[in-house]
Each structure stands twice: as C-alpha cells, then as structure tokens.
N, CA, C and O of each residue as an XYZ file, in Angstrom:
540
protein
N      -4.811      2.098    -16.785
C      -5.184      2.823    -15.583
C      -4.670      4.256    -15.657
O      -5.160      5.266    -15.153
N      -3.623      4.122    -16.365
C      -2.865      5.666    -16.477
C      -2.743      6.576    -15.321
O      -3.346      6.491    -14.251
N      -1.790      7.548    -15.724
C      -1.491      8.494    -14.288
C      -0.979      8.179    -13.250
O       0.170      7.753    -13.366
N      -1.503      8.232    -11.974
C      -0.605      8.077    -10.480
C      -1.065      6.539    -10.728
O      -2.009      6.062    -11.359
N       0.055      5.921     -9.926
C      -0.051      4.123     -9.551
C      -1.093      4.139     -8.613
O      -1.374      5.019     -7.800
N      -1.804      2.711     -8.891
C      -2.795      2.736     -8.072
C      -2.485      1.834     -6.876
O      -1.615      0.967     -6.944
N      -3.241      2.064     -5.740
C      -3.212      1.254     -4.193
C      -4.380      0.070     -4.318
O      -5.581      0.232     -4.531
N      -3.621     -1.210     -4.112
C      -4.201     -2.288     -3.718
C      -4.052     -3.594     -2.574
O      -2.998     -4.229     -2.597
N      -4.750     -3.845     -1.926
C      -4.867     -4.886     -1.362
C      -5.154     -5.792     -1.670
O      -6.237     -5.913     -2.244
N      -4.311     -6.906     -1.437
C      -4.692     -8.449     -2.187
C      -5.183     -9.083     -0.708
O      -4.852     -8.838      0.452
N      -5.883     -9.771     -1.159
C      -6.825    -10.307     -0.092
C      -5.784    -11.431      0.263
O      -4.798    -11.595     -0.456
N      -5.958    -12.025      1.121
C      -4.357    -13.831      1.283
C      -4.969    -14.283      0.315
O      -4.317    -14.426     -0.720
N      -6.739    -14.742      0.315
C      -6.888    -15.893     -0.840
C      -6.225    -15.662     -2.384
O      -6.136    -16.620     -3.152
N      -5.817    -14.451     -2.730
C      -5.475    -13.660     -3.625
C      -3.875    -13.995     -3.630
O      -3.438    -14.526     -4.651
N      -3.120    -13.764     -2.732
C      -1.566    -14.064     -2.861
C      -1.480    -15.484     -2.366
O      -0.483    -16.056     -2.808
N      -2.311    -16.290     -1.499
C      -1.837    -17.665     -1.605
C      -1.860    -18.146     -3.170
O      -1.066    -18.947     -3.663
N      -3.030    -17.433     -3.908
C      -3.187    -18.537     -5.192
C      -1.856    -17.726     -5.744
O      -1.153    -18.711     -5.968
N      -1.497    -17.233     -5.905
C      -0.146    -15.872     -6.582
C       0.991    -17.090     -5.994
O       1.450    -17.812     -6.878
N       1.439    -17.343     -4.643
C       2.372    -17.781     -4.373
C       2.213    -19.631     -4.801
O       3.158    -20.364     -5.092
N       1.220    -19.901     -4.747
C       1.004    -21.660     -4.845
C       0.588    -22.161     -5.905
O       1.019    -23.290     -6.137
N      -0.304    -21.591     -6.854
C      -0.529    -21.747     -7.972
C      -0.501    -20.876     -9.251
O      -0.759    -21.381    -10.343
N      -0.229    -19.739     -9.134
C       0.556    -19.161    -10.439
C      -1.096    -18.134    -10.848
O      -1.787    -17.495    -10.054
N      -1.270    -18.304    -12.180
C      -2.607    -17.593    -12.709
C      -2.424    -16.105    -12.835
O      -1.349    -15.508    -12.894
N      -3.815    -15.519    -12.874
C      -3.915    -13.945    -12.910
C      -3.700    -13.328    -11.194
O      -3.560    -12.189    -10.751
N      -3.748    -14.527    -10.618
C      -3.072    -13.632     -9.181
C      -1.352    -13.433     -8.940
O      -0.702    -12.577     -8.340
N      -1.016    -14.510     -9.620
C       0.737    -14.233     -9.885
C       0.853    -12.946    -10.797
O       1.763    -12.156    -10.545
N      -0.278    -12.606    -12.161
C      -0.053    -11.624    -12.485
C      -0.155    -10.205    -11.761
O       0.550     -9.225    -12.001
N      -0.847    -10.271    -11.131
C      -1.447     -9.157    -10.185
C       0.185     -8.941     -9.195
O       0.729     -7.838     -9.155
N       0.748    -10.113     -8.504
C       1.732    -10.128     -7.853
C       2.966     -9.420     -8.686
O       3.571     -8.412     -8.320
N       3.162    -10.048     -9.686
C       4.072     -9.161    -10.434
C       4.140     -7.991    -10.939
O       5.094     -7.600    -11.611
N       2.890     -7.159    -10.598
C       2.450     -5.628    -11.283
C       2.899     -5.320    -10.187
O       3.550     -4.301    -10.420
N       3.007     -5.630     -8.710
C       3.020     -4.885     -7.725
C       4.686     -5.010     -7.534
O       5.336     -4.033     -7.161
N       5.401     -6.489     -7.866
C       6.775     -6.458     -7.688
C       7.668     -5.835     -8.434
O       8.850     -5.702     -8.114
N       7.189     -5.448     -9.398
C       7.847     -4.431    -10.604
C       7.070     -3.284    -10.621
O       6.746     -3.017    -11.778
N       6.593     -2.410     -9.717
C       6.315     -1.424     -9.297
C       5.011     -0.701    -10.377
O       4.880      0.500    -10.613
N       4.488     -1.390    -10.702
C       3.594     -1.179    -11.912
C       2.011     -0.286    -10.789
O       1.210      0.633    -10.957
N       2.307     -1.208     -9.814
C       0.876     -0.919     -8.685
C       1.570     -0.908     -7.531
O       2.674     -1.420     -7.346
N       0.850     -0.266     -6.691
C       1.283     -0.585     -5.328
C       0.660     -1.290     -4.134
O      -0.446     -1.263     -3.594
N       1.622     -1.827     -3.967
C       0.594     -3.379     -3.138
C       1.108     -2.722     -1.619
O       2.228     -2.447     -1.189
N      -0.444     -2.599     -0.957
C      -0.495     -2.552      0.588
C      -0.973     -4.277      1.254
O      -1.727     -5.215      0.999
N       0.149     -3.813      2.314
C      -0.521     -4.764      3.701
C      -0.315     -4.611      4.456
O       0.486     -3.679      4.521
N      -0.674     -5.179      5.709
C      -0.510     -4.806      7.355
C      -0.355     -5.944      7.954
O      -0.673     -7.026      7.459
N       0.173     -5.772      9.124
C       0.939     -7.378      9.736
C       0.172     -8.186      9.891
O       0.459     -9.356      9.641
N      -1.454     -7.706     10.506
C      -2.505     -9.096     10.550
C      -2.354     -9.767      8.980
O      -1.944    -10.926      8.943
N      -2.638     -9.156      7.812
C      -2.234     -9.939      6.462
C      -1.473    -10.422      6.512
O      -1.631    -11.621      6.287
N      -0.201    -10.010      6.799
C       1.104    -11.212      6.580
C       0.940    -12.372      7.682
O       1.062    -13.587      7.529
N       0.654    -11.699      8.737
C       0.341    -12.888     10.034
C      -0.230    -14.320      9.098
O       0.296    -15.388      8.783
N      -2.017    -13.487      8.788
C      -2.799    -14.380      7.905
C      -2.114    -15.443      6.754
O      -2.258    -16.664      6.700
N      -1.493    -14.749      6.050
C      -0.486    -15.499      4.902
C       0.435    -16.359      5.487
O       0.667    -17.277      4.701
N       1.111    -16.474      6.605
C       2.110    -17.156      6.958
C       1.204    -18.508      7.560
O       1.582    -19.679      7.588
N      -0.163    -17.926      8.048
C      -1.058    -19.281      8.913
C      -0.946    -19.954      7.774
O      -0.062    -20.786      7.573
N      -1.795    -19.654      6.992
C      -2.646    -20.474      6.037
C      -1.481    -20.990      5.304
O      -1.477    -22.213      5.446
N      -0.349    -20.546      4.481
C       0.323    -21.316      3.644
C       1.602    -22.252      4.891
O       2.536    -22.945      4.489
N       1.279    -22.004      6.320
C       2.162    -23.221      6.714
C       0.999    -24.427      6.889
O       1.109    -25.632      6.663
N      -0.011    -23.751      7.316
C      -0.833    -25.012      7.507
C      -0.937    -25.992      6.483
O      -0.499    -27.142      6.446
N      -1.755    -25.177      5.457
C      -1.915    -26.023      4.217
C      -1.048    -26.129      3.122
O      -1.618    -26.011      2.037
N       0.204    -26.325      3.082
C       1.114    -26.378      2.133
C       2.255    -26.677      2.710
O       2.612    -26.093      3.733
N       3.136    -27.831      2.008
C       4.440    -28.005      2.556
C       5.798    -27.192      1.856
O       6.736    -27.531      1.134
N       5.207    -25.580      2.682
C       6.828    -25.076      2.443
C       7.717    -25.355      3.635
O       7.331    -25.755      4.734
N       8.983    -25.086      3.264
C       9.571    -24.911      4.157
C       9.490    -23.777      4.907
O       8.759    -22.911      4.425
N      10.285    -23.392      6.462
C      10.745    -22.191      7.009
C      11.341    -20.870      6.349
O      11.049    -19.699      6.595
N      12.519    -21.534      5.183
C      13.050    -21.007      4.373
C      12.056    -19.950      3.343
O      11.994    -18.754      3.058
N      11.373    -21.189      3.020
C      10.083    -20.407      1.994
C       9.521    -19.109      2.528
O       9.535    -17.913      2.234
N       8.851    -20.180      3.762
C       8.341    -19.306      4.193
C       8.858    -17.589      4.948
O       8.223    -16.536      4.891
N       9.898    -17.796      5.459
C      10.449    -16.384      5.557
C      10.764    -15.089      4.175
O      10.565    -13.874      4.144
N      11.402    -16.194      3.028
C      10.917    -15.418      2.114
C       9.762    -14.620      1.947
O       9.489    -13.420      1.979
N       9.266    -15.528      1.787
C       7.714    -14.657      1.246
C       7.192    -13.372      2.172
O       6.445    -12.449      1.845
N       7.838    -13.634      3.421
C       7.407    -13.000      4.593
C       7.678    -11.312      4.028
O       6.939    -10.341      3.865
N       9.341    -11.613      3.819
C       9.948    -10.397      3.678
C      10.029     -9.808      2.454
O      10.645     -8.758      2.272
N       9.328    -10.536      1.416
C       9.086     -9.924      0.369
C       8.047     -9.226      0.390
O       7.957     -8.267     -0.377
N       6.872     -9.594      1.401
C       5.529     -8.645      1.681
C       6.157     -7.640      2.154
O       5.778     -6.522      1.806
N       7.305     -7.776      3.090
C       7.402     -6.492      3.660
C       8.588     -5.414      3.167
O       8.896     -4.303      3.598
N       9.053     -6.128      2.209
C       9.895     -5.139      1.444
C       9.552     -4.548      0.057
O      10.158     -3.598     -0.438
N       8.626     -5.135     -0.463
C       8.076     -5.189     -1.485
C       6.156     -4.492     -1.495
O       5.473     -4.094     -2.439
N       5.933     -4.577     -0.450
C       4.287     -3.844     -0.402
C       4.654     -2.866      0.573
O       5.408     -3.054      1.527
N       4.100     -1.866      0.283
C       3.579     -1.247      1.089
C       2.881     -1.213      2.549
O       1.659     -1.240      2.690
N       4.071     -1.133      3.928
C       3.330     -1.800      5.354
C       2.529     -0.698      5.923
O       2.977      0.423      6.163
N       1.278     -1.103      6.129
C       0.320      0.436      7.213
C       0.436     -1.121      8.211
O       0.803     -2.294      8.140
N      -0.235     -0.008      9.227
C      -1.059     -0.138     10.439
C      -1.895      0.340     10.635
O      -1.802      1.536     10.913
N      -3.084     -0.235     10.613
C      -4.548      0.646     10.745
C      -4.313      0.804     12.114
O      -3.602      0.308     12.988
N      -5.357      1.869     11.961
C      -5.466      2.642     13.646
C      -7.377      1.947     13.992
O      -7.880      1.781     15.104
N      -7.990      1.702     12.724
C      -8.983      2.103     13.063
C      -9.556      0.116     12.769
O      -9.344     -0.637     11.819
N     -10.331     -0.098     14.128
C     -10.896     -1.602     14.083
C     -12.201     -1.719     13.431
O     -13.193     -1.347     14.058
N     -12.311     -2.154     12.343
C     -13.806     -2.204     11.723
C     -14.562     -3.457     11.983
O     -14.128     -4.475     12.523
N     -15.922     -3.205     11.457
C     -16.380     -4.242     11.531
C     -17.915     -4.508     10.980
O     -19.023     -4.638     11.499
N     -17.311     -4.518      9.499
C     -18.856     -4.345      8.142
C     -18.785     -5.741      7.600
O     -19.769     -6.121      6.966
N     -17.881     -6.480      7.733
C     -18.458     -7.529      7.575
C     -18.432     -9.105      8.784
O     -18.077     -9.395      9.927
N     -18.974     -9.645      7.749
C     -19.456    -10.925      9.057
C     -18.021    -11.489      9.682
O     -17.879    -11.640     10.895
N     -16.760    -11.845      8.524
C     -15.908    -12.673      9.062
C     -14.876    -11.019      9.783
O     -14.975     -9.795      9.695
N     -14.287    -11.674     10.217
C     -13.214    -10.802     11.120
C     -12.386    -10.611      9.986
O     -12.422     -9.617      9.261
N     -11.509    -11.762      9.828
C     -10.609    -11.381      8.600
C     -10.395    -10.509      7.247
O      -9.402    -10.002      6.727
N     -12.137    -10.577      6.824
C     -12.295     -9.607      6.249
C     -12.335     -8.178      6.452
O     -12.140     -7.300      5.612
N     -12.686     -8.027      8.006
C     -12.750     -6.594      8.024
C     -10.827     -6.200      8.218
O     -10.636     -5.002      8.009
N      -9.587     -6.935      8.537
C      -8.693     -6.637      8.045
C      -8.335     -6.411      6.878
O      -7.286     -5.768      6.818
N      -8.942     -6.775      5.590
C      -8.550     -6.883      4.338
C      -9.315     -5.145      4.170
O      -8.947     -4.416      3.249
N     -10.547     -4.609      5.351
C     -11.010     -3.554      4.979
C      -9.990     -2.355      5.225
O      -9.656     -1.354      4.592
N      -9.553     -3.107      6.808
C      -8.708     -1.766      7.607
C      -7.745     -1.498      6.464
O      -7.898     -0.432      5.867
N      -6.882     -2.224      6.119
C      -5.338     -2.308      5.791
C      -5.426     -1.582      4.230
O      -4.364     -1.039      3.929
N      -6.396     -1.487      3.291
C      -7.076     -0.939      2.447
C      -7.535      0.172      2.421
O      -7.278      0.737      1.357
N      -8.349      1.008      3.408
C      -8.399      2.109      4.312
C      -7.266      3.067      4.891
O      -7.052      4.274      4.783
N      -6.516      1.829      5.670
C      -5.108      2.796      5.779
C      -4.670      3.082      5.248
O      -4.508      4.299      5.154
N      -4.022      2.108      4.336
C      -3.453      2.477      3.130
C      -3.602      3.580      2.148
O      -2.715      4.070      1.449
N      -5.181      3.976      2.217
C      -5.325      4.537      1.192
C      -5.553      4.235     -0.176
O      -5.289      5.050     -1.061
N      -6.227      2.643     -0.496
C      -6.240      2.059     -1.841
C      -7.277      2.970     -2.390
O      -8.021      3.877     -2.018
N      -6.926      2.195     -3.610
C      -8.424      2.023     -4.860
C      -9.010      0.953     -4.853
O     -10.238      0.925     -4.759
N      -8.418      0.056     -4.932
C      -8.367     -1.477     -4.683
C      -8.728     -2.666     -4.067
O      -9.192     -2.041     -3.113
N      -8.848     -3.348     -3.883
C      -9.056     -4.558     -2.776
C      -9.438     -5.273     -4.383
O      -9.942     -4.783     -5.394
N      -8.796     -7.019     -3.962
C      -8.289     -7.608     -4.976
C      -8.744     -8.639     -4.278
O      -8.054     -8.960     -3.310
N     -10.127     -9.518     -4.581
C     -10.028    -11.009     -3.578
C     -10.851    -11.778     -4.468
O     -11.295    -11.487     -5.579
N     -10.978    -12.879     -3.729
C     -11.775    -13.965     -3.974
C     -13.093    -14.247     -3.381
O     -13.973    -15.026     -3.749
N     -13.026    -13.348     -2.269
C     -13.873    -13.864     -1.332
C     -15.696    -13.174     -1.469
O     -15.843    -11.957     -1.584
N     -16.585    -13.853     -1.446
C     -17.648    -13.408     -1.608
C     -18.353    -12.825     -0.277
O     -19.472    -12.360     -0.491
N     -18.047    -12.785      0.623
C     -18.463    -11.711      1.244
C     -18.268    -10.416      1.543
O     -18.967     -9.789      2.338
N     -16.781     -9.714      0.576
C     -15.829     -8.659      0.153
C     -16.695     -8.540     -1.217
O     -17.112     -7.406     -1.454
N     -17.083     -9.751     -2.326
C     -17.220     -9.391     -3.261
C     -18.434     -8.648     -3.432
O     -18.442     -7.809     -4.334
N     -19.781     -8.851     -2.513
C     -20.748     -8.787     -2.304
C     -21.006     -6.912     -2.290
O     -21.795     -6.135     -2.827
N     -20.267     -6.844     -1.693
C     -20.061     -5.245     -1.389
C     -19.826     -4.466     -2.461
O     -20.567     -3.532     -2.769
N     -18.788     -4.793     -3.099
C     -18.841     -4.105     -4.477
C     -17.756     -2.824     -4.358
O     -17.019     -2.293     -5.189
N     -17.920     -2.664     -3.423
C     -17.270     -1.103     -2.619
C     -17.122     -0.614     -1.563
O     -18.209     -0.439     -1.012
N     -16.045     -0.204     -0.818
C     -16.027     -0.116      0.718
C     -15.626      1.516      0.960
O     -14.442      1.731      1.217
N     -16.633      2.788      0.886
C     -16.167      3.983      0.759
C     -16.048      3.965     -0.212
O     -16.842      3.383     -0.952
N     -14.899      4.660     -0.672
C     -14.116      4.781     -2.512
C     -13.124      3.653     -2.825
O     -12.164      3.987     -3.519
N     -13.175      2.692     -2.529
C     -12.635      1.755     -2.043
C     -13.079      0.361     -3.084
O     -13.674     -0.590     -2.578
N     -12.676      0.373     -4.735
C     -13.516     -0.643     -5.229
C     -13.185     -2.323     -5.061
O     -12.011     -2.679     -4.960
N     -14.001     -3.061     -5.042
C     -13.572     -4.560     -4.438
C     -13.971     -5.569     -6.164
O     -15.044     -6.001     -6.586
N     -13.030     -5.604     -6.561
C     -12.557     -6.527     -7.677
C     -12.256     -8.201     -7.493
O     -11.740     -8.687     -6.487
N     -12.628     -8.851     -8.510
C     -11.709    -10.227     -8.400
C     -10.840     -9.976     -9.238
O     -10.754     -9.052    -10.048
N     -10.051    -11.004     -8.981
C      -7.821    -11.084    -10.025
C      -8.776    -11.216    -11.301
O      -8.177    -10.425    -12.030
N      -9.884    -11.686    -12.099
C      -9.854    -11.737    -13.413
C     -10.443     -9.399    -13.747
O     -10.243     -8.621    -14.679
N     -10.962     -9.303    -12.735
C     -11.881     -7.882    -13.246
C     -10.289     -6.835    -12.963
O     -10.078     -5.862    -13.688
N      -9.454     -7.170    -12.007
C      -8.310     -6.118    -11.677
C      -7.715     -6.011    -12.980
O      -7.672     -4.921    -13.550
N      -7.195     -7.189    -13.562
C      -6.499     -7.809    -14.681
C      -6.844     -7.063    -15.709
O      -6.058     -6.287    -16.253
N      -8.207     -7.256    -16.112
C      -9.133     -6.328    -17.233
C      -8.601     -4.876    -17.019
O      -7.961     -4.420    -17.966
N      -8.716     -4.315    -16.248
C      -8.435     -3.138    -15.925
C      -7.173     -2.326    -16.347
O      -6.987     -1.242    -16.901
N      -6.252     -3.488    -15.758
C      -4.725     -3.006    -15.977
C      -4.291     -2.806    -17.596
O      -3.153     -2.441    -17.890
C-alpha cells in the first residue's frame, strides 16, 4: 500500500469472524493492532459487536469487556454527525457513516449489500480476502 497508513472500517461480520474464528479477518485485525492500518469505529459498531457476539456466542462479561476496550483503545473512535441512508439495511448505512467520518479508504465486510456497491464516494468496499491481497 505504501506511504500514509490507510483508514478502514471492518464491518462486525468482519471482526466477529477476527474475534471467533481466526482467518484473514484476524489478519486484517492484527494489521490494525500493530499499527500497520488504521482501524476506525463508532459506538453504534461497538454497540453492534457487543449484540451479536453476546447473543450468539458464549463469552463471558470478562471477554466481552475486553474486546470492548480494545475497539476503543486500539481503533480509531469518530462519531458521525451525518445519518445516511444508501442502503436497504440500517446497519449498513452505519458501517457507511463511521467510514465517512472517519475518513477511510476502506470498508472491509462480508456483507453483500456493502459489497454490491463497490464504492461509497472514495470510499472502496473490499472483502478480508481482496483487503489482504492488497496489503
């Protein structure tokens, strides 16, 4: 990628598989924890991350606060100012704001209605195997 570090957003489906099952999204996680990239998020994301991996996964409290505060000591926190709404699910258009605020290059997911787009502004939308390639 060379030059200035680049800004990314990992989508949750993107850091649940990073935190629960390992792969090229753990790799992606570790470019950002060793400062290789810089990983944005915003509290609806972490909100999002804390639903989904208490619901469906038996961590503990413990775990789970970890992880909490590693998003937030470890990524980059915005607050979008600005409420979008380009795509169908809601959630996604957080994965747009927080990406936007931020200021990425990036957006890093799984999800095919993010993937569909291709691009949000200057804003390119990758899966963990195409980010990976890249790096």
């Amino acid at each position: 990628m060379g030059g200035e570090r680049k800004r990314v957003v990992l989508d949750t489906n993107v850091l649940v598989s990073a935190i629960v099952f390992g792969g090229t999204p753990k790799k992606i996680l570790f470019l950002i924890l060793k400062g290789i990239v810089i990983g944005v998020i915003s509290p609806a994301l972490i909100a999002e991350l804390s639903e989904v991996i208490h619901k469906k996964f038996p961590f503990s409290e413990a775990d789970l606060e970890y992880w909490g505060k590693l998003m937030e000591t470890d990524f980059e926190l915005v607050k979008p100012r600005t409420e979008l709404s380009v795509t169908r699910d809601i959630d996604d258009n957080r994965v747009l704001e927080a990406a936007l605020a931020g200021g990425c290059d990036y957006i890093v997911t799984g999800d095919e209605d993010l993937l569909i787009l291709k691009k949000y502004k200057k804003i390119k939308i990758l899966t963990p195997n195409e980010f990976i390639e890249m790096v």
